[in-house]
N, C-alpha and C positions, 0 to 999 in steps of 0.2 A: 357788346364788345366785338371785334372786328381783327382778325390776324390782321398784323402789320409787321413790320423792320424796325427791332430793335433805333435802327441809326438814324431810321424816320420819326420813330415818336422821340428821339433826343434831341432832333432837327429843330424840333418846333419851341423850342426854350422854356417848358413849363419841367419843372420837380416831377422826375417820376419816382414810383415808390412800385418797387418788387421783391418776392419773397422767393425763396431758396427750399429746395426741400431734396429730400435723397431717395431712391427705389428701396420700398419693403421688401425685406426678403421674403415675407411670411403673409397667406393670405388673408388673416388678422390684420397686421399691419396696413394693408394695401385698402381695406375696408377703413380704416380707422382714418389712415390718410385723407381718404376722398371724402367722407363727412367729414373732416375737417374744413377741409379745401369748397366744397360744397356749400357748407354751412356758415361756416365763420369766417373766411378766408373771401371767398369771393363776392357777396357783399359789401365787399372793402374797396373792391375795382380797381384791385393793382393794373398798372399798367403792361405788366409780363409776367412771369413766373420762370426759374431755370431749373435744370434739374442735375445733380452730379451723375457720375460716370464712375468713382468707386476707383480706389487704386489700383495699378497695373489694368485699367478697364477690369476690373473684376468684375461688375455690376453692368457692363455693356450691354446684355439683353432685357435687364430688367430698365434701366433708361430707356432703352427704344419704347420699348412697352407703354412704359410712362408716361412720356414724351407726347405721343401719336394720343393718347387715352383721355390724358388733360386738354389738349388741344383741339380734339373730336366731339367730348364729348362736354366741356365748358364751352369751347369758342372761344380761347383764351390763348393771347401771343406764349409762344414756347420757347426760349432759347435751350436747346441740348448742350452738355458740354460735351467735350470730346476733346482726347489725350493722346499724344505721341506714345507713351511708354505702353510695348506691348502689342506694336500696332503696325502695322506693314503697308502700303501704297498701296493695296489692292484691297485691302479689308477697308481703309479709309474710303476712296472711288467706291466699295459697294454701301457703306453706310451715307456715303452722302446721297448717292442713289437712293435708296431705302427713304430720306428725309425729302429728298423734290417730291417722289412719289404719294409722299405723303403726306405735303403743301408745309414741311417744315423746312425756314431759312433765315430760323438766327442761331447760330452756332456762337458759343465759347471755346477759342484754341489753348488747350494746357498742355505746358509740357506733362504734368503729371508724375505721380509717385509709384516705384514700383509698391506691388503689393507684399509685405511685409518684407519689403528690401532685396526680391528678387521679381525677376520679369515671368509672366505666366509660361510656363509650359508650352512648348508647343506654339507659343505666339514671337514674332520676330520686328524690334524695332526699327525701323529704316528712317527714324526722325531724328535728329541731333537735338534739336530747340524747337521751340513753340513756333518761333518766324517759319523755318520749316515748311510747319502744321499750316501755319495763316496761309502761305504762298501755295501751300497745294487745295486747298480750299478758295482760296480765290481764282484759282486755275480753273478748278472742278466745276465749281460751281459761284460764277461772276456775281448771280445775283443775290447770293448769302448778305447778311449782316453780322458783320465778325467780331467777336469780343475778344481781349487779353485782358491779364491779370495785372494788376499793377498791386507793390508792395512799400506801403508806408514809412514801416518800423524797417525794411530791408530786408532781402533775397538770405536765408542761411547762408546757400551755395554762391554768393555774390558779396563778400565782406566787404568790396571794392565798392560804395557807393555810386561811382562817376562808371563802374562798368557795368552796373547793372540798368543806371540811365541808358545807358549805349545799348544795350541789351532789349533793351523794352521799343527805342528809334527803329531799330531792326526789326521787330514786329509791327509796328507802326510802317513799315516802308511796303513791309509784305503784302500787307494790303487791310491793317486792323482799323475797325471805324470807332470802337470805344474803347474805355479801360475801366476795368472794375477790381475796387483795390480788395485785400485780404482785409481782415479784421485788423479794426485796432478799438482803443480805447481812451485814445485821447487827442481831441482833433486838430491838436497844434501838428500833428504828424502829419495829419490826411492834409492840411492845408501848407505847410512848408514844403510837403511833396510836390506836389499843384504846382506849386513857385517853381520847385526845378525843373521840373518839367516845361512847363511856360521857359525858362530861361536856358533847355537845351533844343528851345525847339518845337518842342509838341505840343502839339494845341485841341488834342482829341478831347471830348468829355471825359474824366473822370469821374464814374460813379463812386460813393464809398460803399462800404460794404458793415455792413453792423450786428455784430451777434451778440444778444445779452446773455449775461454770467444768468446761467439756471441751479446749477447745484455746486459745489466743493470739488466734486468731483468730475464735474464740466473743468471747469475751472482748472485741473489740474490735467483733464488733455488738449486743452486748450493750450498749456505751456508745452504741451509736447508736439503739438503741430509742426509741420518742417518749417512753417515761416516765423513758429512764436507764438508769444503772446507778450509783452509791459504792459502788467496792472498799476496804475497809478497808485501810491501810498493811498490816496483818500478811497480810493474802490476798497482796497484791501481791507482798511481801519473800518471800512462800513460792515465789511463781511464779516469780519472777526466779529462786531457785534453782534450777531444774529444765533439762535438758539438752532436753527434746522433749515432744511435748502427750500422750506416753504419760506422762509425769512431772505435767504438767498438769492431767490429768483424774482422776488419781490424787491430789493435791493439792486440786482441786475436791471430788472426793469426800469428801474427808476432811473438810474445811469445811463442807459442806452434812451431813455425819454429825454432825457436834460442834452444830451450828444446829438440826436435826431434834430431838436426845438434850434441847437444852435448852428446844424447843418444848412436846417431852413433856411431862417433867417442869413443864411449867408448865399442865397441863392445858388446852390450846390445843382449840376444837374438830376442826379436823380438821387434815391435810399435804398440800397439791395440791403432786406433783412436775411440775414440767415436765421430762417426758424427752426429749424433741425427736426422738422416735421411737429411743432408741436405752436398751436395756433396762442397759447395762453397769452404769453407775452407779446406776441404781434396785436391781440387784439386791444390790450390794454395798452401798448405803447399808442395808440391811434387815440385808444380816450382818453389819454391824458392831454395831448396834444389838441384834444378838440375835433378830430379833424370826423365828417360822415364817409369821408370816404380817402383810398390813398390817390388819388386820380385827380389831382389839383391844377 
């Protein structure tokens, strides 16, 4: 496998398939991680991997870490996210520095969440919105490939449907080359979205973005997410059946396998899974689907 541009491999019109994962805080974790990622995970020949940023950049040095580590030492495209909240013109210019340096240039612009509802310490935001983010990173750095987030189910902070479309154009104008949506779980969402988009204009890729239901209690900060979560009755009625969250996650899998199979079949540009650093379910969403590899 070969770093490339995120906006290069979606140029070329085949289904990509990427996984998602967060920085360990603990070197346990970080061990566990990378034999996953090692083992089970790459194997799979996603065509990228991303990694979050942690709210308020809480987690900003262990991303870089990460980032630079998986890339170095797989050979494996990286997109970094990176957030307004928390983050000043001069700390952004040095981290994007940090990334040429380090031959990383696909970036995610978030506006981002403070961390537990206030801005870190000591750190100063000089971003209003994501577009912002996109337009100083296209400044900084021309030859980045820039992602934004697009939201299905709707923006909390954006009840205005037609102004959150307006909102996302704005990022789009900054200079954003894909969109990768939040979770959802039911893909009449992901694909009506699509249509308004198409019908206000925007004709960038939309990746979806797909987390399976692992435990009960997934499942319940999933609904506390800023963007949400709508479980369809028939998810629900499945989970209620179930004895334990090995029942659960088994049941998740299978819904996000049935949601994947018909993303395909619709010729979706790519699959961002979110695996919340845990390979089980990525591995099995792939044999059921048949597939030897996600790199189709």
């Amino acid at each position: 496998m070969a770093i490339e541009r995120v906006s290069d491999l979606l140029s070329r019109g085949k289904t990509l398939f990427s996984f998602e994962f967060f920085p360990p805080r603990t070197e346990k974790g970080w061990s566990r991680l990378f034999h996953s990622i090692g083992e089970d995970l790459l194997p799979l020949e996603p065509a990228y991997v991303s990694v979050t940023y942690g709210a308020g950049g809480s987690t900003r040095e262990y991303t870089h870490r990460l980032v630079t580590r998986i890339q170095n030492e797989f050979n494996l495209t990286v997109v970094a996210h990176l957030t307004c909240v928390g983050s000043s013109r001069k700390e952004i210019a040095g981290i994007l520095d940090q990334y040429r340096r380090a031959g990383v240039f696909n970036i995610l612009a978030l506006r981002g969440d403070p961390q537990e509802g206030t801005i870190p310490s000591g750190r100063e935001t000089e971003f209003s919105c994501a577009a912002e983010l996109v337009s100083f990173i296209r400044d900084h750095m021309p030859e980045a490939s820039i992602g934004v987030a697009g939201f299905p189910e709707g923006h909390p902070d954006t009840p205005n449907r037609l102004l959150e479309i307006e909102y996302l154009r704005r990022k789009v104008e900054a200079g954003a080359d894909y969109i990768v949506t939040q979770l959802f779980f039911d893909n009449r969402d992901y694909f009506d979205y699509v249509e308004r988009l198409k019908l206000a204009g925007i004709s960038l890729p939309v990746v979806p973005g797909i987390m399976p239901v692992t435990t009960r209690k997934g499942m319940q900060r999933m609904a506390e997410l800023a963007a949400g979560a709508r479980f369809p009755a028939p998810l629900l009625r499945a989970v209620e059946r179930t004895h334990d969250d090995q029942g659960v996650n088994r049941v998740g899998t299978h819904w996000a396998t049935a949601q994947v199979a018909d993303l395909l079949n619709r010729d979706v540009p790519g699959v961002h899974l979110y695996t919340l650093n845990n390979s089980w379910s990525t591995i099995h969403i792939c044999r059921n689907l048949g597939l030897e590899s996600y790199r189709l």
